[in-house]
C-alpha positions as protocol buffer text, in pm:
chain_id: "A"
residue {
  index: 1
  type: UNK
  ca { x: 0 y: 0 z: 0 }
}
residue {
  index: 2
  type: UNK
  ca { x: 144 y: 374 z: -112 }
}
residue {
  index: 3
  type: UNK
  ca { x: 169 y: 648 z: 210 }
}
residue {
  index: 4
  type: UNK
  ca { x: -9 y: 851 z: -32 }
}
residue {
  index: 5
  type: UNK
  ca { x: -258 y: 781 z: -278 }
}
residue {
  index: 6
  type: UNK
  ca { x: -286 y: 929 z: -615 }
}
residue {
  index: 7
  type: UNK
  ca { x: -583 y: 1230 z: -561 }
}
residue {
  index: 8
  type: UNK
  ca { x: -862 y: 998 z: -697 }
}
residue {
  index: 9
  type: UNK
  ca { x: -811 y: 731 z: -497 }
}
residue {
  index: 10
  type: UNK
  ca { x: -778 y: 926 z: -223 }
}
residue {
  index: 11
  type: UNK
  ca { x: -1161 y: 1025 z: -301 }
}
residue {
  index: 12
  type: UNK
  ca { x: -1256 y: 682 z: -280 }
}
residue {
  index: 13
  type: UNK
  ca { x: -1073 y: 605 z: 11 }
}
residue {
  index: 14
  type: UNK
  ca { x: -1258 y: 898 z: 168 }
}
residue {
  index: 15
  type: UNK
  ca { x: -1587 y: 836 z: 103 }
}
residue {
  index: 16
  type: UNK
  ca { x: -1503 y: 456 z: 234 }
}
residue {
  index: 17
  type: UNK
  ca { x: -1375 y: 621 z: 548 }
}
residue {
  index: 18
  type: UNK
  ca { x: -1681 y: 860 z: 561 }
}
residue {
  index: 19
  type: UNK
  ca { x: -1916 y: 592 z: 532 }
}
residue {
  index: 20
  type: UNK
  ca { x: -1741 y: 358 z: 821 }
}
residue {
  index: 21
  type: UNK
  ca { x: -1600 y: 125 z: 618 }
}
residue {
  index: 22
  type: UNK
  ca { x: -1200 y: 35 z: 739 }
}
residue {
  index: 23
  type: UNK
  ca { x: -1130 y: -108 z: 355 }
}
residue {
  index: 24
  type: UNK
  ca { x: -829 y: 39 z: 269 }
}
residue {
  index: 25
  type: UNK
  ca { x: -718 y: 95 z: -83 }
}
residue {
  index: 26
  type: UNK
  ca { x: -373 y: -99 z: -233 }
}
residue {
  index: 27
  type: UNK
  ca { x: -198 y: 125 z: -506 }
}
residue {
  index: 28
  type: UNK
  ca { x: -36 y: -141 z: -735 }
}
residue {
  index: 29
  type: UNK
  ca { x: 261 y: -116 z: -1003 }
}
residue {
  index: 30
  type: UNK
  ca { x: 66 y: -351 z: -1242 }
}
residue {
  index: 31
  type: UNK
  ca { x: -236 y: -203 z: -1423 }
}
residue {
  index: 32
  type: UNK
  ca { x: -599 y: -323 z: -1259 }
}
residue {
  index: 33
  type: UNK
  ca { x: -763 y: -133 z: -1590 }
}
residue {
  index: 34
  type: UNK
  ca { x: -922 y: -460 z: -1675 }
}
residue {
  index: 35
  type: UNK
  ca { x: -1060 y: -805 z: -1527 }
}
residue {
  index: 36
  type: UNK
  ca { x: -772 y: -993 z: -1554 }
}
residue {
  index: 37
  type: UNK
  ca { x: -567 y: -759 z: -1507 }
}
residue {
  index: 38
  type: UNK
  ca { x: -659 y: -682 z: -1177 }
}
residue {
  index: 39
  type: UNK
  ca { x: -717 y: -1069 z: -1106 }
}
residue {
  index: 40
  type: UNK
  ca { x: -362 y: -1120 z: -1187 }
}
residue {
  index: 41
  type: UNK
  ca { x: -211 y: -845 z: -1004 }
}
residue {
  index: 42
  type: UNK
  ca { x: -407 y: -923 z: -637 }
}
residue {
  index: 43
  type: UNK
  ca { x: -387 y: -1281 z: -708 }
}
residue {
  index: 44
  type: UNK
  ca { x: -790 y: -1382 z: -717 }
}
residue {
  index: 45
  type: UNK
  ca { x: -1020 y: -1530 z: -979 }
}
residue {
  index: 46
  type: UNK
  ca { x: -1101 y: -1314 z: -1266 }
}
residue {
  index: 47
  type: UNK
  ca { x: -1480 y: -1353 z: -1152 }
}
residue {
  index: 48
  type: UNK
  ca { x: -1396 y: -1231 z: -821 }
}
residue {
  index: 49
  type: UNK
  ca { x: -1323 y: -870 z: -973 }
}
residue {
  index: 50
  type: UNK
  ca { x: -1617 y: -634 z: -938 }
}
residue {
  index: 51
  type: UNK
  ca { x: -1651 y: -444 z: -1274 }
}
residue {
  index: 52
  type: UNK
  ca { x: -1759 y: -122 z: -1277 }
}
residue {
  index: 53
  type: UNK
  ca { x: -1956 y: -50 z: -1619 }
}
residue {
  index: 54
  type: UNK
  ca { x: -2105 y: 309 z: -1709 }
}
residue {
  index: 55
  type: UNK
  ca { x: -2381 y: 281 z: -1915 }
}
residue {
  index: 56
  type: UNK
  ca { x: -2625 y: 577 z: -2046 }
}
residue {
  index: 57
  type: UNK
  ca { x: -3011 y: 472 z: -1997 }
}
residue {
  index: 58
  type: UNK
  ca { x: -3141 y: 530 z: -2341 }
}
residue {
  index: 59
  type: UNK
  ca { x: -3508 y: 723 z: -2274 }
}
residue {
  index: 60
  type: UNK
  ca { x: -3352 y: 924 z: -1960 }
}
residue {
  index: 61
  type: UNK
  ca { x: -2996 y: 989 z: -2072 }
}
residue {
  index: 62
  type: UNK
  ca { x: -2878 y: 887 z: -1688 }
}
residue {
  index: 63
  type: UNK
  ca { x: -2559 y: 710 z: -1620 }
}
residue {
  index: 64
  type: UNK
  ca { x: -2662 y: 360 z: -1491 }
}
residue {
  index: 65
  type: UNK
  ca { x: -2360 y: 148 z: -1274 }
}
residue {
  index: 66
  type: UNK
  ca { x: -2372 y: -267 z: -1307 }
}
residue {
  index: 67
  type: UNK
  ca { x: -2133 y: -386 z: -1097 }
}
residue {
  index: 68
  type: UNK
  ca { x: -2032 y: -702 z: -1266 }
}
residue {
  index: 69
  type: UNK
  ca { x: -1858 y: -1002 z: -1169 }
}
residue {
  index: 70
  type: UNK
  ca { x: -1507 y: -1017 z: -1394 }
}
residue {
  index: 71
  type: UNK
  ca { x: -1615 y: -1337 z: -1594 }
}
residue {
  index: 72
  type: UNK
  ca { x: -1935 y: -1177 z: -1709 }
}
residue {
  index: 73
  type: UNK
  ca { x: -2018 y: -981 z: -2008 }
}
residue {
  index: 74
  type: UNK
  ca { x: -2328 y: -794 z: -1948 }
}
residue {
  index: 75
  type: UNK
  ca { x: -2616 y: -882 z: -2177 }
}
residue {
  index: 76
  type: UNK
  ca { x: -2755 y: -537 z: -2249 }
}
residue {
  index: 77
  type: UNK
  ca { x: -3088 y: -578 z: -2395 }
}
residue {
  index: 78
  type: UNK
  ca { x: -3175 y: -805 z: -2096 }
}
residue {
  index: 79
  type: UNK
  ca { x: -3067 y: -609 z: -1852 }
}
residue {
  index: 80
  type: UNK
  ca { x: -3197 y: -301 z: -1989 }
}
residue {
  index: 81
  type: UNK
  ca { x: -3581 y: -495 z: -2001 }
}
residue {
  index: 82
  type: UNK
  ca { x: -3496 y: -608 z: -1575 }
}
residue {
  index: 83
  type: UNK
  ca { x: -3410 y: -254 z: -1507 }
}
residue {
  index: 84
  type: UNK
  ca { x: -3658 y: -80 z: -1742 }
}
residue {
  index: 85
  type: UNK
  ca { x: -3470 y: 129 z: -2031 }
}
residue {
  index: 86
  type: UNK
  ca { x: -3261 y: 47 z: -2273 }
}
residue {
  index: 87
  type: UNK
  ca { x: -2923 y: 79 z: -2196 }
}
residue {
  index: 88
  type: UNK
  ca { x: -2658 y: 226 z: -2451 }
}
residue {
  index: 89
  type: UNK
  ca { x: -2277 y: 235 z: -2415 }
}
residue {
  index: 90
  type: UNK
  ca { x: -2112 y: 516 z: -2269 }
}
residue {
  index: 91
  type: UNK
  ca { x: -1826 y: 703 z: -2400 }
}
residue {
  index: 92
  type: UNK
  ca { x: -1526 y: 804 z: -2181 }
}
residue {
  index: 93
  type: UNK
  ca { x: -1588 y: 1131 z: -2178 }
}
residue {
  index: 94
  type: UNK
  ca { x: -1971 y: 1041 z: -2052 }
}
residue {
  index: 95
  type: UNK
  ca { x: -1802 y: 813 z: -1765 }
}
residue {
  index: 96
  type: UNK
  ca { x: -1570 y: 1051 z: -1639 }
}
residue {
  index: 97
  type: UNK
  ca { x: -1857 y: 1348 z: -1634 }
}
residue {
  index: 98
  type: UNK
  ca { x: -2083 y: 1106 z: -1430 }
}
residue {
  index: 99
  type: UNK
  ca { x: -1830 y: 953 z: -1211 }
}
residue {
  index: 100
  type: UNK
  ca { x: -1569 y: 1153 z: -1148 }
}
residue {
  index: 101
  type: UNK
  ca { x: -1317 y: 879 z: -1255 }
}
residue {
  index: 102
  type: UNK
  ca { x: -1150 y: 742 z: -1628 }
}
residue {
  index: 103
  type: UNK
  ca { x: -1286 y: 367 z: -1736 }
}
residue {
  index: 104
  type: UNK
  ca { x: -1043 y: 137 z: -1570 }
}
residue {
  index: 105
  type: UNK
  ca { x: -1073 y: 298 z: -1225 }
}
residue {
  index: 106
  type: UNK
  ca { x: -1470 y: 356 z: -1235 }
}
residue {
  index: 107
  type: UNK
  ca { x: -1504 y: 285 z: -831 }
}
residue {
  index: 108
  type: UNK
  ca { x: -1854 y: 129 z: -664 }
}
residue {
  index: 109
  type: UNK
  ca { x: -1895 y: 428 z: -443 }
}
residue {
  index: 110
  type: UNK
  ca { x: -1755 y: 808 z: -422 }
}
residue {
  index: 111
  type: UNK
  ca { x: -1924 y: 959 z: -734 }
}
residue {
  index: 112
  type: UNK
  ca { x: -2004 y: 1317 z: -768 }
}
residue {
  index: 113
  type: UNK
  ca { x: -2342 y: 1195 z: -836 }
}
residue {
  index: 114
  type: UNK
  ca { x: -2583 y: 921 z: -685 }
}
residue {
  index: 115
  type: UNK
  ca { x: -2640 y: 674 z: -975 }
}
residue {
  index: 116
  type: UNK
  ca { x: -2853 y: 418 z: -1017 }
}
residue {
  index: 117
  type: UNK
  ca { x: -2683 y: 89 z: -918 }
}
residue {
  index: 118
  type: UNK
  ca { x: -2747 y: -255 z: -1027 }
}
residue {
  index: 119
  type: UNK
  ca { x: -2512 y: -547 z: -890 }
}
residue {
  index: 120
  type: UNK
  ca { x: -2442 y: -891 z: -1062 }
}
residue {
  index: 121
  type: UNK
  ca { x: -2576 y: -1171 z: -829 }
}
residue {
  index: 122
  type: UNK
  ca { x: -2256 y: -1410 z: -958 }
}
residue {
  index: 123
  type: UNK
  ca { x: -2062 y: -1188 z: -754 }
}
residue {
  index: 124
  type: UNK
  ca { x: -2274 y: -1286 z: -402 }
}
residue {
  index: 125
  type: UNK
  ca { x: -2100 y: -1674 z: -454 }
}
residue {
  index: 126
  type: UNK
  ca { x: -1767 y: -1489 z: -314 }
}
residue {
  index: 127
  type: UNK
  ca { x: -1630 y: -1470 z: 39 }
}
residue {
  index: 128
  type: UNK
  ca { x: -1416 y: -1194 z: -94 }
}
residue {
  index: 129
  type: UNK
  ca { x: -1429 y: -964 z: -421 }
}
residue {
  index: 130
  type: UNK
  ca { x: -1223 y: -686 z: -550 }
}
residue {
  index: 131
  type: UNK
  ca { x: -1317 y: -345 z: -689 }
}
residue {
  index: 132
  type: UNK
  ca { x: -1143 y: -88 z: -883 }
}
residue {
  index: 133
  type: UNK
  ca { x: -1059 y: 213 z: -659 }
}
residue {
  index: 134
  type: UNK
  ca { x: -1070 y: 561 z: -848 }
}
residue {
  index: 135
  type: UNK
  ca { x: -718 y: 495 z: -1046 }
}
residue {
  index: 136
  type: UNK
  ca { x: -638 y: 225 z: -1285 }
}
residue {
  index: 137
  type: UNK
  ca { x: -363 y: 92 z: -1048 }
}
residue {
  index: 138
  type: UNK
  ca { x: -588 y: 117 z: -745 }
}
residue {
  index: 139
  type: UNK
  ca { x: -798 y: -151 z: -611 }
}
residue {
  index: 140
  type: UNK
  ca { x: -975 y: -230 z: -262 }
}
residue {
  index: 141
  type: UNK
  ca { x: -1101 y: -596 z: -86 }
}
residue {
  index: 142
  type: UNK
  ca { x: -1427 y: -619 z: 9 }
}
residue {
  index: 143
  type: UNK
  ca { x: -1702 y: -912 z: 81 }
}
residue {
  index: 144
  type: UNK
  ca { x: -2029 y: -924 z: -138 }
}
residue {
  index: 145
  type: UNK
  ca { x: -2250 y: -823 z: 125 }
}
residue {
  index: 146
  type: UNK
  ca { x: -2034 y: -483 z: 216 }
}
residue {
  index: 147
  type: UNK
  ca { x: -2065 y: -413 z: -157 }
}
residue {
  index: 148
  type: UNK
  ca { x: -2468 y: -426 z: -149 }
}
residue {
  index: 149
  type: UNK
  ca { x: -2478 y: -228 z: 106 }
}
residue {
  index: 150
  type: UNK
  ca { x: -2240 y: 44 z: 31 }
}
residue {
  index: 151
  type: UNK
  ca { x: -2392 y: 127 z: -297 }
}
residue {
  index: 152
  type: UNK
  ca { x: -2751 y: 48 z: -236 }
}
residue {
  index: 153
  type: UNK
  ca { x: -2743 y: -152 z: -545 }
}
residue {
  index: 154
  type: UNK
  ca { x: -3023 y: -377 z: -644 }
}
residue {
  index: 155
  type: UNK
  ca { x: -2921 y: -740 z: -693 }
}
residue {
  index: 156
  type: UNK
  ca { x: -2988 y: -865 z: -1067 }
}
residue {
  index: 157
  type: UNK
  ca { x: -2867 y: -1115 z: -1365 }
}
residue {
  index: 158
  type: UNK
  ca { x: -2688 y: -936 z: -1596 }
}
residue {
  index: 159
  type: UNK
  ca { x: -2652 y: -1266 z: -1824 }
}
């Protein structure tokens, strides 16, 4: 773990501390960008790697999070009839405006705004999971359950 984090993990690590939460945040030298990047760099299962995906609801133009387990591709026109709007892809440009954060480092919690949060039930199967932390390098252990309730995000199947 760095004595200092880079500024936007610091964020996260902030609004972990402000919530309760003791996680702390690991700055790695290998990239966590992706799934298996992250997987290989903190030693876990690729599916144990919480994903954080940005996607733009189609009617209502709102950023939508899925959390989703590493393994898992999101199925969008399913998950878009579950949660009730098509969902479209978001640009990087649309990710950073509604997170705060570049893809790669998209964190579960510490956005500038409250988004709508939907969470991939294959990750509930693990004692432990690991999220992205604000910074493509910057990751934090958590369990399932701390993840559900930190976000408030509603349990689905993003298959």
């Amino acid at each position: 773990m760095s004595a200092s984090l880079k500024p936007s993990a610091q964020r996260v690590q902030d609004a972990l501390d402000q919530r309760g939460y003791l996680h702390r945040i690991v700055e790695l030298a290998d990239s966590t960008r992706t799934a298996a990047e992250a997987a290989a760099a903190v030693g876990c299962s690729v599916g144990q790697i919480a994903k954080s995906l940005i996607f733009r609801g189609h009617t209502s133009r709102r950023p939508i999070l899925i959390i989703a387990s590493g393994v898992n591709r999101v199925h969008e026109k399913r998950t878009g009839d579950l949660i009730g709007e098509r969902l479209d892809k978001a640009d990087a440009e649309f990710v950073r405006a509604a997170t705060g954060y570049v893809i790669g480092g998209v964190p579960p919690l510490g956005h500038g705004t409250q988004l709508a949060t939907y969470i991939d039930q294959d990750l509930l199967q693990y004692d432990e999971i690991w999220a992205a932390a604000g910074h493509p390098h910057a990751v934090f252990r958590l369990t399932p359950t701390d993840l559900v309730a930190m976000t408030g995000g509603v349990v689905i199947t993003v298959l």
